[in-house]
FIMAR-854444 format. One record per residue (C-alpha): residue in one letter; x, y, z; residue number from 0. Coordinates in steps of 0.001 Angstrom, whole numbers. Layout:
# residues N
<site code="A" px="X" py="Y" pz="Z" pos="NUM"/>
...
END
This chain:
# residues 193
<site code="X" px="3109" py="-16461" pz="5372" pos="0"/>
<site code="X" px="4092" py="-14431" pz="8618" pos="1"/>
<site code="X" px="2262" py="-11401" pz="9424" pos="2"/>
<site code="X" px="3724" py="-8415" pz="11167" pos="3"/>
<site code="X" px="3797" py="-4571" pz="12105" pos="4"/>
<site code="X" px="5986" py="-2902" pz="9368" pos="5"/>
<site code="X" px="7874" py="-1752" pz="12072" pos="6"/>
<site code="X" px="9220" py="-5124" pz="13077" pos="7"/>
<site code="X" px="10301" py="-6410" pz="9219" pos="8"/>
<site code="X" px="13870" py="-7479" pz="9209" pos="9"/>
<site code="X" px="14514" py="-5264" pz="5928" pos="10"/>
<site code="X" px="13475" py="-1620" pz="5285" pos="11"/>
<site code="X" px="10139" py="-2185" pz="3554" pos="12"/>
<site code="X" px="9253" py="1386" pz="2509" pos="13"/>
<site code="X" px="10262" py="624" pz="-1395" pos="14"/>
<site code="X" px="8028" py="-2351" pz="-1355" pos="15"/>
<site code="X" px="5289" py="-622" pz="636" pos="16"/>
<site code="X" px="5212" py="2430" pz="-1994" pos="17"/>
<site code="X" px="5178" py="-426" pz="-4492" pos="18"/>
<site code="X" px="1984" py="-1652" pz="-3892" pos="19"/>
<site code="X" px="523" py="2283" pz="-2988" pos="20"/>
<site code="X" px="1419" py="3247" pz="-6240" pos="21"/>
<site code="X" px="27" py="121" pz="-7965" pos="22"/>
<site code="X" px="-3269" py="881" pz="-6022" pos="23"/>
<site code="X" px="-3372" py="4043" pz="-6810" pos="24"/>
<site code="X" px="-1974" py="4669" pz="-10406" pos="25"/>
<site code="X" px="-5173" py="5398" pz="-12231" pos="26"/>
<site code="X" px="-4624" py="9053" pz="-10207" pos="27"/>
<site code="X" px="-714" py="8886" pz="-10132" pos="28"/>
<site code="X" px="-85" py="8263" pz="-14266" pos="29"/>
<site code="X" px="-1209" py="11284" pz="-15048" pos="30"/>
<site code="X" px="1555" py="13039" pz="-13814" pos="31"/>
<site code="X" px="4272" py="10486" pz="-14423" pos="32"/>
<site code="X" px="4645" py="7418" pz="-16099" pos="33"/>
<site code="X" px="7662" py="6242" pz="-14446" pos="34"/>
<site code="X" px="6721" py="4250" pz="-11700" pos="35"/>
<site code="X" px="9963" py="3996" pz="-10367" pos="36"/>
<site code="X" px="10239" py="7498" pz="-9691" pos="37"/>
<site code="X" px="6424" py="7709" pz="-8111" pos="38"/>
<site code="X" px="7671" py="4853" pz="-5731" pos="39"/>
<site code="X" px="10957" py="6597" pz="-4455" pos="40"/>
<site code="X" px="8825" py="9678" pz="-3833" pos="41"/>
<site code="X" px="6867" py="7935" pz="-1800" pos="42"/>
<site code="X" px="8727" py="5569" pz="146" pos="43"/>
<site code="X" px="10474" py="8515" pz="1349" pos="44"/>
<site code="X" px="6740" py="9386" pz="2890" pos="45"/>
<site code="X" px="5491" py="6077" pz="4452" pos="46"/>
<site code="X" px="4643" py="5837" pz="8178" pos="47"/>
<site code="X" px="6113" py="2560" pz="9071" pos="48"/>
<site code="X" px="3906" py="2588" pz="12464" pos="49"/>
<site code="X" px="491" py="2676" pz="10551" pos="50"/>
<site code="X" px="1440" py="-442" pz="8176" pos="51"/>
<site code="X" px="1059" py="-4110" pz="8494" pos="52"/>
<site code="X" px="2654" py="-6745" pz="6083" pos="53"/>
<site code="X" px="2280" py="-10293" pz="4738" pos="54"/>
<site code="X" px="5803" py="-11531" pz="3938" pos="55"/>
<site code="X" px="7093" py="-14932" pz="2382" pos="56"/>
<site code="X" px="10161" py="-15635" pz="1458" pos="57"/>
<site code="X" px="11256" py="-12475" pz="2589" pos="58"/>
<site code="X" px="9148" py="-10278" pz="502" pos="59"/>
<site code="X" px="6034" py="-8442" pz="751" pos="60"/>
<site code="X" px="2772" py="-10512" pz="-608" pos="61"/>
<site code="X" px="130" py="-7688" pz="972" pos="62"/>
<site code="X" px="328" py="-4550" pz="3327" pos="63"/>
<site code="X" px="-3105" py="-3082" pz="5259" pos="64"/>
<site code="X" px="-2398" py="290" pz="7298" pos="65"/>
<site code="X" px="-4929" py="731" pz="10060" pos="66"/>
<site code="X" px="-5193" py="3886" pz="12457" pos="67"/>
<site code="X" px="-7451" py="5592" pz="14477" pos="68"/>
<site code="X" px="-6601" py="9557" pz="13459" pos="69"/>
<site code="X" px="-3858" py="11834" pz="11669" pos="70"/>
<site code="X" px="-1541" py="11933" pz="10508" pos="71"/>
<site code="X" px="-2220" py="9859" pz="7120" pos="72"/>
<site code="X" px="76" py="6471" pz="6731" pos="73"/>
<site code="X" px="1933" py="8011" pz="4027" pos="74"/>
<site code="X" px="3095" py="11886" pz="4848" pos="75"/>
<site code="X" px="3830" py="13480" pz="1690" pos="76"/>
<site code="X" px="5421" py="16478" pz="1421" pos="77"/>
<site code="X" px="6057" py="18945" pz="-1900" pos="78"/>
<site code="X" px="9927" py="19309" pz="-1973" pos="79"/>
<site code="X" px="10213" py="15082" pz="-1626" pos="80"/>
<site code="X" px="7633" py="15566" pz="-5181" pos="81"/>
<site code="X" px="9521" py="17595" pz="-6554" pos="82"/>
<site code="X" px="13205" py="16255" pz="-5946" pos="83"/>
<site code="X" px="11565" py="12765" pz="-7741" pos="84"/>
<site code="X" px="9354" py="14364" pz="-10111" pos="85"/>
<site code="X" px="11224" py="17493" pz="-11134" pos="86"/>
<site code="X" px="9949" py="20987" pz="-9668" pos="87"/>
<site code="X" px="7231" py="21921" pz="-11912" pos="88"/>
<site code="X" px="5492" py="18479" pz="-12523" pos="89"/>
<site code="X" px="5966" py="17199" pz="-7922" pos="90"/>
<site code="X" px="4574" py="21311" pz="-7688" pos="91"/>
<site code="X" px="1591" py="20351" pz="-9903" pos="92"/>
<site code="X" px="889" py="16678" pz="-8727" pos="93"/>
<site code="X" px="1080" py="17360" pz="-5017" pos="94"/>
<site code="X" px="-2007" py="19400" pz="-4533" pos="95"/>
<site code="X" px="-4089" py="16759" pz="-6867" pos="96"/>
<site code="X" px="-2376" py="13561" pz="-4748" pos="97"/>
<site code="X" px="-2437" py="14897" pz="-1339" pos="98"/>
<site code="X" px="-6409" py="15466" pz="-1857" pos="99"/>
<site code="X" px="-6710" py="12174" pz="-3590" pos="100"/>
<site code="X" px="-4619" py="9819" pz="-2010" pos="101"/>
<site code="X" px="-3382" py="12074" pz="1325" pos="102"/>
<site code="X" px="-5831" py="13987" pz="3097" pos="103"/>
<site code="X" px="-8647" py="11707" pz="2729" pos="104"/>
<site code="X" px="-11688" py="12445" pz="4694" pos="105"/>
<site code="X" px="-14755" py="9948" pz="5506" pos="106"/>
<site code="X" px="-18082" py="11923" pz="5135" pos="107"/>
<site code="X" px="-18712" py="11227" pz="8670" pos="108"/>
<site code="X" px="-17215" py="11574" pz="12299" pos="109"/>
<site code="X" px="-15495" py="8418" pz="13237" pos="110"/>
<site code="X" px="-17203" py="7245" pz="16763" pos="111"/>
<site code="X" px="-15353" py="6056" pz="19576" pos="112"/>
<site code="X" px="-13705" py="2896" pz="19347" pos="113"/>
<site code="X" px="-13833" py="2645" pz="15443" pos="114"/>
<site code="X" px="-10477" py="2669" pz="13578" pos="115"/>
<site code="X" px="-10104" py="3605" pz="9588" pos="116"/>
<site code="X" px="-8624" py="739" pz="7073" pos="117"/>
<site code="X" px="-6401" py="3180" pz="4675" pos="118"/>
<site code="X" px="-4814" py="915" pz="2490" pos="119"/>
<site code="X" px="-5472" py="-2772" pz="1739" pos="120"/>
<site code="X" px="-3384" py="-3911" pz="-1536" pos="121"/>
<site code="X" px="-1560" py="-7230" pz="-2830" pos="122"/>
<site code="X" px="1157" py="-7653" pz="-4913" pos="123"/>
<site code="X" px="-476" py="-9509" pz="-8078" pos="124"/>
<site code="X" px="1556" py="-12708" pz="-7735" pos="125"/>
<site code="X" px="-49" py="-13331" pz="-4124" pos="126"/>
<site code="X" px="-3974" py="-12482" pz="-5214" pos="127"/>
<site code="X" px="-6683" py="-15306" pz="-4765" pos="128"/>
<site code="X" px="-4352" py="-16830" pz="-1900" pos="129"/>
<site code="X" px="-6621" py="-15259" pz="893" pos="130"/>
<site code="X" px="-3065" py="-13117" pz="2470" pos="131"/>
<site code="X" px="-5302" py="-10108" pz="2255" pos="132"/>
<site code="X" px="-8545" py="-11154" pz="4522" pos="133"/>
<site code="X" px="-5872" py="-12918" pz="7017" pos="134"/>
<site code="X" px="-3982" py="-10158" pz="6982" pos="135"/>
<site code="X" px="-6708" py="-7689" pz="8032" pos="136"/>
<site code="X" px="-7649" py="-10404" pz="10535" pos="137"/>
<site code="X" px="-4624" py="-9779" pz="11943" pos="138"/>
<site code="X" px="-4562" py="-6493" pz="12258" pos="139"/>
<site code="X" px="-8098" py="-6276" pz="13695" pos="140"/>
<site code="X" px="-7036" py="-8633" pz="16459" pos="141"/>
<site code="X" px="-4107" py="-6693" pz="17189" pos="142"/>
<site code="X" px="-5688" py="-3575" pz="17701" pos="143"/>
<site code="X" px="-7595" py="-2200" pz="20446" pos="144"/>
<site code="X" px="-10634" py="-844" pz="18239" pos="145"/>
<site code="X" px="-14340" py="-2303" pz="18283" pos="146"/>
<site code="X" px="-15301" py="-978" pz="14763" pos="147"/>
<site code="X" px="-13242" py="-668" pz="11838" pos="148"/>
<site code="X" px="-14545" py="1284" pz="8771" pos="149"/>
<site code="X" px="-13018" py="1563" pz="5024" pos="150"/>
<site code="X" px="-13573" py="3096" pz="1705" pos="151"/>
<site code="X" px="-13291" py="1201" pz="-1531" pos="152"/>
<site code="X" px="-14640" py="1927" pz="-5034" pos="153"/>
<site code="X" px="-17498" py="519" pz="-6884" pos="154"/>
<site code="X" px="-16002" py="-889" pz="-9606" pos="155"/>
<site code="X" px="-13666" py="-2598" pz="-7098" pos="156"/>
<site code="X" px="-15805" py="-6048" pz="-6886" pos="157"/>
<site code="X" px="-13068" py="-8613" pz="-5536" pos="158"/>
<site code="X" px="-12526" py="-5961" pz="-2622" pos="159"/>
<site code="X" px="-16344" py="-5329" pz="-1891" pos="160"/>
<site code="X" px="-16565" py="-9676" pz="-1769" pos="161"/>
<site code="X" px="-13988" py="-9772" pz="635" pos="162"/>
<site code="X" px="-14942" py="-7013" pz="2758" pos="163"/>
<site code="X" px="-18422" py="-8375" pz="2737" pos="164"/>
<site code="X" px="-17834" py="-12109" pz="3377" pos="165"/>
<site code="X" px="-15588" py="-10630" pz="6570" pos="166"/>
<site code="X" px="-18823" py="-8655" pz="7589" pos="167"/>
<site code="X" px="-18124" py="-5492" pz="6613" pos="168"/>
<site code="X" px="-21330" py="-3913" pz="5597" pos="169"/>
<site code="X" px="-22063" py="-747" pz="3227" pos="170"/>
<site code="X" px="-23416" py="2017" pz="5452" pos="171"/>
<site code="X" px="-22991" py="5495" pz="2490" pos="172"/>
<site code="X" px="-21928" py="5956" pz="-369" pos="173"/>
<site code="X" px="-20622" py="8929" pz="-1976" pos="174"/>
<site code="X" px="-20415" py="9772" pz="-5668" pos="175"/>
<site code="X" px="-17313" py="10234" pz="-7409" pos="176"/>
<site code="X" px="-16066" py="13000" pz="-9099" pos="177"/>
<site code="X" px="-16231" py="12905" pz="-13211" pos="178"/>
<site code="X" px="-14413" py="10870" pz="-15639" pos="179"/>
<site code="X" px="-12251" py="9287" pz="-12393" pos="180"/>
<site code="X" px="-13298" py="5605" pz="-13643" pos="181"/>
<site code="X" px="-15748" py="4607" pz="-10974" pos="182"/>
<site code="X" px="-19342" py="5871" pz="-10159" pos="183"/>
<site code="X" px="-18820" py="5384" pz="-6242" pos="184"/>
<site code="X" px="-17024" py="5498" pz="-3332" pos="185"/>
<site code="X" px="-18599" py="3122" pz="-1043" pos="186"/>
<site code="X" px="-18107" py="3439" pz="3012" pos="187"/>
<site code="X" px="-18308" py="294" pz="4758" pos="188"/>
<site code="X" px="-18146" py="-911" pz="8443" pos="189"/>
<site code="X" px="-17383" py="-3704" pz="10372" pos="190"/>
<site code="X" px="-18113" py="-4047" pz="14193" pos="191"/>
<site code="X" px="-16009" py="-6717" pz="16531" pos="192"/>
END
């Protein structure tokens, strides 16, 4: 397994990066579209390589994590990209309900000095219960500057909360969610180097 900065993958990894977004995060993106295929073009057209680390073996993706310290967002979506993938009325309706969602996420408190935001942490299902996402997110954490790190994952999200726990993360808010979304919880968690 090698570890590296999206940036420095030998192959353009924005398909398989908006792979594993849109797996995370299809609960919210179904609704508007059942073709996966057409969710991941949109959005591979919108990922910030320079925000995105990556497991790879055998010369594809097994995890990504995308770490940063302020905007812009590690995926930059924009309406007309939406709506050349989606068609024009369905990308017009689903970009104000993604970019809140999944876009323009906000923690419900300042981030101090020093402390950088985990965005994304997802594995492709053949890789899970190998351990590629805790030594990914090792990596990243030693290759950035940042004392604290702090993330957001959802209660019902168990395997994540272990993880992030057993790597000493620990739970400092939680927030509740907003009606019939699946989960009770959005939990905030912190880690500090």
């Amino acid at each position: 397994m090698e570890y590296l900065k999206a940036t420095d993958v030998p192959f353009d990894p924005r398909m398989q990066i908006s792979a594993l977004v849109v797996d995370a995060y299809y609960d919210l993106l179904q609704h508007f579209k059942k073709d996966v295929y057409k969710i991941t073009k949109a959005l591979a057209e919108s990922v910030l390589l320079e925000y995105f680390y990556v497991a790879v073996e055998d010369g594809e993706l097994a995890a990504i994590v995308a770490c940063k310290k302020d905007k812009p967002p590690p995926v930059k979506l924009e309406k007309k990209v939406l709506a050349k993938h989606l068609g024009l009325i369905i990308g017009n309706i689903a970009y104000p309900v993604i970019n809140k969602h999944m876009i323009e996420h906000r923690y419900p408190f300042k981030l101090a000095e020093q402390t950088a935001s985990i965005e994304i942490v997802a594995t492709v299902k053949k890789y899970r219960g190998r351990g590629i996402a805790q030594g990914l997110l090792e990596h990243v954490m030693n290759e950035q500057p940042y004392k604290n790190y702090v993330l957001e994952v959802v209660d019902t999200n168990t395997a994540a909360i272990g993880l992030y726990e057993k790597m000493g993360f620990n739970e400092i808010t939680r927030v509740a969610a907003p009606k019939n979304s699946g989960f009770n919880h959005f939990i905030y968690m912190k880690k500090e180097t």
